[in-house]
VOTITOR-999994 format. One record per residue (C-alpha): residue number from 1; x, y, z. Coordinates in Angstrom, 2 decimals. Each point is the difference from the previous one (the first is absolute). Example, Ala and Ser with C-alpha at 12.3 -4.5 7.8 and 13.67 -1.06 7.14 Angstrom:
# VOTITOR-999994
+------+---------+---------+---------+
: resi :       x :       y :       z :
+------+---------+---------+---------+
:    1 :   12.30 :   -4.50 :    7.80 :
:    2 :    1.37 :    3.44 :   -0.66 :
+------+---------+---------+---------+
***
This chain:
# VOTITOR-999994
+------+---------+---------+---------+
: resi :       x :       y :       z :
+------+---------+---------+---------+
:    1 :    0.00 :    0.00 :    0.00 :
:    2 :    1.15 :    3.53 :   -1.08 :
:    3 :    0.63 :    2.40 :    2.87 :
:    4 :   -0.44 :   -2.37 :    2.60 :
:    5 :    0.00 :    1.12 :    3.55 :
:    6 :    0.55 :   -2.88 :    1.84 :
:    7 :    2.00 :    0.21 :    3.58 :
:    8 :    1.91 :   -2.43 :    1.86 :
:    9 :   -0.31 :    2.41 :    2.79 :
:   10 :   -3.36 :   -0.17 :   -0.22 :
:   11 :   -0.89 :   -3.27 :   -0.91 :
:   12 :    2.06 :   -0.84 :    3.03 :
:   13 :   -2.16 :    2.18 :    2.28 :
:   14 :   -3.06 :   -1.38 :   -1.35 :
:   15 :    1.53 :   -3.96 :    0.93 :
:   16 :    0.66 :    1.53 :    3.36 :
:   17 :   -3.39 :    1.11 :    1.33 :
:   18 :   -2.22 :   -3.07 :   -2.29 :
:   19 :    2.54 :   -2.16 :    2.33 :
:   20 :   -1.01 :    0.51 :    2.98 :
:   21 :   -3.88 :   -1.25 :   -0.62 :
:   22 :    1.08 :   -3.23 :   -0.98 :
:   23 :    2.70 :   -1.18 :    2.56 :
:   24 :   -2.52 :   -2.49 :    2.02 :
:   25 :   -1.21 :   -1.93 :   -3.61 :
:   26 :    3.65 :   -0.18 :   -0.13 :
:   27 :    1.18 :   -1.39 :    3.01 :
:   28 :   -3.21 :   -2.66 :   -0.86 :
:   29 :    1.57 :   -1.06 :   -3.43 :
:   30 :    3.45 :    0.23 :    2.46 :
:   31 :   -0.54 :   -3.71 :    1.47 :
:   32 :    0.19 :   -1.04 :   -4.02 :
:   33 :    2.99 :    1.57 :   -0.96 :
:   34 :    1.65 :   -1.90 :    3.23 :
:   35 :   -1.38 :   -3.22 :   -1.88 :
:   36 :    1.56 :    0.61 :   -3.04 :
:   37 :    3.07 :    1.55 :    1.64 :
:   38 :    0.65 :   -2.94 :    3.00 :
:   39 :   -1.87 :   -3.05 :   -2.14 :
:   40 :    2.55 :   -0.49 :   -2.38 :
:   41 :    3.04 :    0.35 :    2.44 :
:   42 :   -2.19 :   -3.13 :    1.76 :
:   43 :    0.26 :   -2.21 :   -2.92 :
:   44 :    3.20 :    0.81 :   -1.39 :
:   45 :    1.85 :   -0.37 :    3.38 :
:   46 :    1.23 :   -3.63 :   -0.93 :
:   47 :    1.42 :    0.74 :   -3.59 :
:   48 :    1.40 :    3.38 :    1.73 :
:   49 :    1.47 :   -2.30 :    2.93 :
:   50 :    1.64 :   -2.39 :   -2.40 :
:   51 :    1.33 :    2.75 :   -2.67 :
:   52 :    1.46 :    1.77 :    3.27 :
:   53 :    1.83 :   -3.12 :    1.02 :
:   54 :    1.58 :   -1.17 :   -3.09 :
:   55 :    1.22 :    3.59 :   -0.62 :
:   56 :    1.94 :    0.00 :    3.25 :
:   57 :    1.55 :   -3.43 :   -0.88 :
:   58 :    0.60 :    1.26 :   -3.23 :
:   59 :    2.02 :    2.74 :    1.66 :
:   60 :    1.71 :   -2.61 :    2.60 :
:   61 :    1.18 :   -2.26 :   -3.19 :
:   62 :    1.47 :    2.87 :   -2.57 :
:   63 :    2.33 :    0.97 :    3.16 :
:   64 :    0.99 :   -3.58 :    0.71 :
:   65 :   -1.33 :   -2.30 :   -2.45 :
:   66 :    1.30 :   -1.59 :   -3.37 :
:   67 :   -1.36 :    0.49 :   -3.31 :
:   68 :   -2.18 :   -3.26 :   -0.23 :
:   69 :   -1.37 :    1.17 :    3.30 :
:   70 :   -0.77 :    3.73 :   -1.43 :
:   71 :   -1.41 :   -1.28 :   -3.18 :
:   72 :   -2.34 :   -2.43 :    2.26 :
:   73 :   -1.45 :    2.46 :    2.44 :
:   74 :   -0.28 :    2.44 :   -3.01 :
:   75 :   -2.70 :   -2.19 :   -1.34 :
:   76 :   -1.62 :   -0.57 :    3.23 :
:   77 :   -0.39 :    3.83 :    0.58 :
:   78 :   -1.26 :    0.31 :   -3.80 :
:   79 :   -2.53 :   -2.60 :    0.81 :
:   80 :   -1.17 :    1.27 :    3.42 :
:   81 :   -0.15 :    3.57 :   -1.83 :
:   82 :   -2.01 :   -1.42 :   -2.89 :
:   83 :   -2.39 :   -1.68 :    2.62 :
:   84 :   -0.36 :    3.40 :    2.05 :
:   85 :   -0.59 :    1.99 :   -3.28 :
:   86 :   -2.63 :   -2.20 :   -1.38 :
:   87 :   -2.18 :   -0.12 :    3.58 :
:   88 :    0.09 :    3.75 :   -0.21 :
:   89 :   -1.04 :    0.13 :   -3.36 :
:   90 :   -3.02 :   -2.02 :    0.48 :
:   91 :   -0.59 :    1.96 :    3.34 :
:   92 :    0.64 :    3.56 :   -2.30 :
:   93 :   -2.73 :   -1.58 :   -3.06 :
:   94 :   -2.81 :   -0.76 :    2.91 :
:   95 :    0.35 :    3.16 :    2.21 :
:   96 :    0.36 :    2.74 :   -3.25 :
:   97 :   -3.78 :   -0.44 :   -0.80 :
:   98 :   -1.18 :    0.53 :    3.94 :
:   99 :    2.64 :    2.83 :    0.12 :
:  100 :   -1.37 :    1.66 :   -2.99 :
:  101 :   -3.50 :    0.21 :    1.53 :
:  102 :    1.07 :    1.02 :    3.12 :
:  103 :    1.76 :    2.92 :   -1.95 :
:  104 :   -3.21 :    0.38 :   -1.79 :
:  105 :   -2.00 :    0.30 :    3.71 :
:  106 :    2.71 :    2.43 :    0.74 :
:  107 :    0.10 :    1.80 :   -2.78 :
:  108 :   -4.15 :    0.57 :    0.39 :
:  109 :    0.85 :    1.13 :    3.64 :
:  110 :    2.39 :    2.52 :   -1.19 :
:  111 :   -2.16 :    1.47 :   -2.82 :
:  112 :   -2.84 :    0.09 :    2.38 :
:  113 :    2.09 :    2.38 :    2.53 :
:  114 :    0.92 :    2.08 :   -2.57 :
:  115 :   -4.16 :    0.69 :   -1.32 :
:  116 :   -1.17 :   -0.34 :    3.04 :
:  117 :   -2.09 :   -2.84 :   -1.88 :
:  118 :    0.12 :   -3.34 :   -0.78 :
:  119 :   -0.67 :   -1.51 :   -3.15 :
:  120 :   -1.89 :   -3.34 :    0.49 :
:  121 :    1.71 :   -3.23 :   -1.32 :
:  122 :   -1.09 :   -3.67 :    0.47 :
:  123 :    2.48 :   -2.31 :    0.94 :
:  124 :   -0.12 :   -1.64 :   -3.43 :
:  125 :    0.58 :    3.21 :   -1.50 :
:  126 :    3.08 :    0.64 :    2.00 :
:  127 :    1.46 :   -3.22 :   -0.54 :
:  128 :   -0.53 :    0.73 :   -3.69 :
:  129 :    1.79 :    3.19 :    0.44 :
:  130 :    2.62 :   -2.12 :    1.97 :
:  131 :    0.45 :   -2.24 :   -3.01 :
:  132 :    0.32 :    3.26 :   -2.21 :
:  133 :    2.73 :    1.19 :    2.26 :
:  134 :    1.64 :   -3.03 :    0.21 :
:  135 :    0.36 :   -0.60 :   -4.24 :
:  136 :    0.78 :    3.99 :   -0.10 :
:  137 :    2.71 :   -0.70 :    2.28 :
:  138 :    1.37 :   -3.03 :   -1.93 :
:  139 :   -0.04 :    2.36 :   -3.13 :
:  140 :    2.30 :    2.03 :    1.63 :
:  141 :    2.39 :   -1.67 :    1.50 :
:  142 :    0.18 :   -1.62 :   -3.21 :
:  143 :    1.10 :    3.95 :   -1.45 :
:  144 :    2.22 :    0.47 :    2.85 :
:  145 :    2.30 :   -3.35 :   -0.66 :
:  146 :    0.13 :    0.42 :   -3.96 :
:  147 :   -0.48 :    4.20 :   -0.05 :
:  148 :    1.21 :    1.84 :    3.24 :
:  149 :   -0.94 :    3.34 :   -0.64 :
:  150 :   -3.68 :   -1.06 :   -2.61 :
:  151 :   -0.68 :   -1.80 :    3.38 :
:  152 :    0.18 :    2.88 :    2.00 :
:  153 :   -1.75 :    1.94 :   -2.23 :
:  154 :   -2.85 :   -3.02 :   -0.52 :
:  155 :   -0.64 :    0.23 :    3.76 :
:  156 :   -0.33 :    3.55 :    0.15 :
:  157 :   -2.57 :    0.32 :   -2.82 :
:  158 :   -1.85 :   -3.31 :    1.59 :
:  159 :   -0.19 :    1.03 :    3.53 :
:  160 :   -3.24 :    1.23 :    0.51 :
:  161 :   -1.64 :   -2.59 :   -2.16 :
:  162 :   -1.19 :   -2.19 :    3.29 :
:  163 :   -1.44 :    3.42 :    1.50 :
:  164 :   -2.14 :    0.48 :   -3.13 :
:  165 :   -1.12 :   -3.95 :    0.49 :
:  166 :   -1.00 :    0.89 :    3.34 :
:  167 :   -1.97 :    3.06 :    0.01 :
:  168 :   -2.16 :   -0.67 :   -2.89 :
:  169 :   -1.25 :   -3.44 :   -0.65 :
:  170 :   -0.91 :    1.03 :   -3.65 :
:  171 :    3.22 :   -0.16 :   -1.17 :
:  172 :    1.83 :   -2.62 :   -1.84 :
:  173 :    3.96 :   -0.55 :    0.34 :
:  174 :    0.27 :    1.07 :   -3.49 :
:  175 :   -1.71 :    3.69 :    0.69 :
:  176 :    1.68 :    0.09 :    3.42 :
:  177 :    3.56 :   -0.30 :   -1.80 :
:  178 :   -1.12 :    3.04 :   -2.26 :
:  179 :   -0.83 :    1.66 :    3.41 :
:  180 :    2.59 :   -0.27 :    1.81 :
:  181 :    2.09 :    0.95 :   -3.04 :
:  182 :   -1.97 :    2.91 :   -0.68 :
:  183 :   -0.15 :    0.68 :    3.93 :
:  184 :    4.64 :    0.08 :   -0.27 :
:  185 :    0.33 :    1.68 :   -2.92 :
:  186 :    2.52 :    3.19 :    0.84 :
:  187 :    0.65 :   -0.96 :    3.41 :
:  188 :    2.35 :   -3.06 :   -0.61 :
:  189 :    3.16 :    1.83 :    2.08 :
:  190 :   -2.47 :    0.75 :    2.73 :
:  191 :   -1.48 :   -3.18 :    0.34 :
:  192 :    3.30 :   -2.14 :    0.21 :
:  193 :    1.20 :    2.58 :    2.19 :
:  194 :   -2.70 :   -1.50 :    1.97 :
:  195 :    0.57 :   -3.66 :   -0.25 :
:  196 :    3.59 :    0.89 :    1.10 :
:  197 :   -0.68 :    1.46 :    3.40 :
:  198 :   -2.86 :   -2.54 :    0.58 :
:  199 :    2.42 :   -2.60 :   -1.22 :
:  200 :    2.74 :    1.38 :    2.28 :
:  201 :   -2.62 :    0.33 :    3.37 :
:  202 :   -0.68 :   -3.50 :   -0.87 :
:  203 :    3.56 :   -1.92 :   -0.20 :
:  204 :    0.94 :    2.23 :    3.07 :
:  205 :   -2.85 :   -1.74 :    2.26 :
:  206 :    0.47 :   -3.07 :   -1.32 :
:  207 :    1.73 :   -1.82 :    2.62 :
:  208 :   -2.53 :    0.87 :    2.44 :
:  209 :   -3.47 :   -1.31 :   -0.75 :
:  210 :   -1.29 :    2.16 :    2.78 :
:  211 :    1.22 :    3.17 :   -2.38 :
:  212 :   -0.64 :   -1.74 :   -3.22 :
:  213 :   -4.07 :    0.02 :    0.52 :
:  214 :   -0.53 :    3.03 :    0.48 :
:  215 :    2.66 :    1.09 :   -2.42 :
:  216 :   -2.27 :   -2.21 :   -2.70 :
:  217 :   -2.78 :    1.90 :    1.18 :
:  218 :    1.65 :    3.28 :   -0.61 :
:  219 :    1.09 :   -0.81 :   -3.39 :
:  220 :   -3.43 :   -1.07 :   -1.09 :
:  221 :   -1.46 :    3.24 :    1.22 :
:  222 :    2.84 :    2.12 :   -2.36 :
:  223 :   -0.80 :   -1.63 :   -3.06 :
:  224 :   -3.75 :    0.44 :    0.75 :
:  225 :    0.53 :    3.47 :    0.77 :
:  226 :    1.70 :    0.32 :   -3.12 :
:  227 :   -2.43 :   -1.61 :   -2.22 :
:  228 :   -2.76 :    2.39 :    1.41 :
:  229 :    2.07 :    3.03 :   -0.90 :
:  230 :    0.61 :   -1.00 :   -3.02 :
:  231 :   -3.34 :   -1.49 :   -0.84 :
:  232 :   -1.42 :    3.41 :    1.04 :
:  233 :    2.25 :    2.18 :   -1.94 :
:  234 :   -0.64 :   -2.56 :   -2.97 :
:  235 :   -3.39 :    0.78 :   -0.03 :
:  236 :    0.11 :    4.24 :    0.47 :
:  237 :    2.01 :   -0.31 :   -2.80 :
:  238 :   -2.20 :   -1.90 :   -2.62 :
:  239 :   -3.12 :    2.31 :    1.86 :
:  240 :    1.91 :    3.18 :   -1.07 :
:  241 :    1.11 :   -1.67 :   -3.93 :
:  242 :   -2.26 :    1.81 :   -1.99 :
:  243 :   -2.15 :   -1.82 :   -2.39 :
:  244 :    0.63 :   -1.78 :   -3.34 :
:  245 :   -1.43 :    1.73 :   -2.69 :
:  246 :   -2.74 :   -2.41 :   -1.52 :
:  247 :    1.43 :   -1.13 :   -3.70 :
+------+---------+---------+---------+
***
């Protein structure tokens, strides 16, 4: 969009007060995120036991050990790494789909704060949008391993197209695409300056689950606050285009 007006500044005071009138839904959804977060420590604790153990003998035999021996616990350790890796693969492929809805619950959470309304979803609906989220996310990882920088700029111009999905059930994936697209246009610098900070708040909490919820949270309530601004200014604009001539 030409002559766009769209703050950080403000987009981040806007995230600030729609925050605080959702904190208790998000201590709810809090007990989840310790599911997902302590769960898969639970099951993997064997595989990570055993890949722990033959890396220290691994150590012990290339300080004292011969090369049979080396070559030998070299292929253990390759095969108790192969065993770890695949577990938390299969652990990775069941969680991402129950992850991406409980972004999706999140994400309706967020928007709501920000309008001071909630749009109302079903549960098959946001599992749909879930689904959406989850193939839009494949499609750009995808541009991110081939295409570094077409990846960056894929997410950018995609990142509001779960937002459309959720606040108007009318649309299809295909006009919600063309939305968000439209919704990004002139603003691309702005908007990844964005992701960056909320990327940044993120990976600094990370350690600590206790920080990393309502960090989430936070981050969720940006990106709706900047959809809104940007939805709004979207449509002043087209309200003050003047009118095609007929013919």
């Amino acid at each position: 969009m030409n002559g766009s007006v769209f703050s950080l500044k403000t987009c981040y005071a806007i995230s600030w007060r729609s925050f605080s009138k959702w904190w208790i839904p998000l201590c709810l959804i809090s007990a989840a995120v310790l599911l997902f977060e302590v769960g898969p420590r639970i099951l993997l604790r064997p595989e990570a036991s055993a890949l722990k153990q033959a890396l220290s003998e691994h150590l012990s035999v290339v300080k004292t050990g011969t090369t049979a021996d080396l070559d030998a616990m070299l292929t253990d350790l390759l095969s108790d790494y192969q065993a770890y890796a695949v577990k938390l693969s299969k652990i990775a492929l069941l969680a991402f789909p129950f992850v991406a809805l409980l972004s999706m619950i999140l994400l309706t959470w967020a928007n709501a704060a920000v309008k001071d309304r909630r749009n109302k979803n079903s549960f098959g609906r946001l599992f749909y949008i879930a689904w959406i989220h989850v193939c839009l996310a494949l499609i750009k990882g995808i541009a991110f391993v081939f295409f570094i920088f077409p990846g960056v700029y894929l997410y950018i111009r995609l990142l509001f197209v779960t937002l459309v999905l959720l606040e108007d059930r009318e649309q299809g994936v295909w006009s919600a695409v063309k939305r968000s697209w439209a919704l990004t246009e002139g603003d691309f610098w702005s908007l990844l300056a964005l992701i960056s900070i909320n990327t940044f708040f993120q990976l600094s909490v990370t350690p600590t689950l206790i920080g990393l919820i309502p960090a989430t949270g936070f981050v969720n309530t940006a990106r709706a606050a900047a959809y809104q601004m940007l939805k709004r200014q979207l449509e002043e604009t087209v309200s003050l285009s003047p009118p095609t001539p007929a013919g």
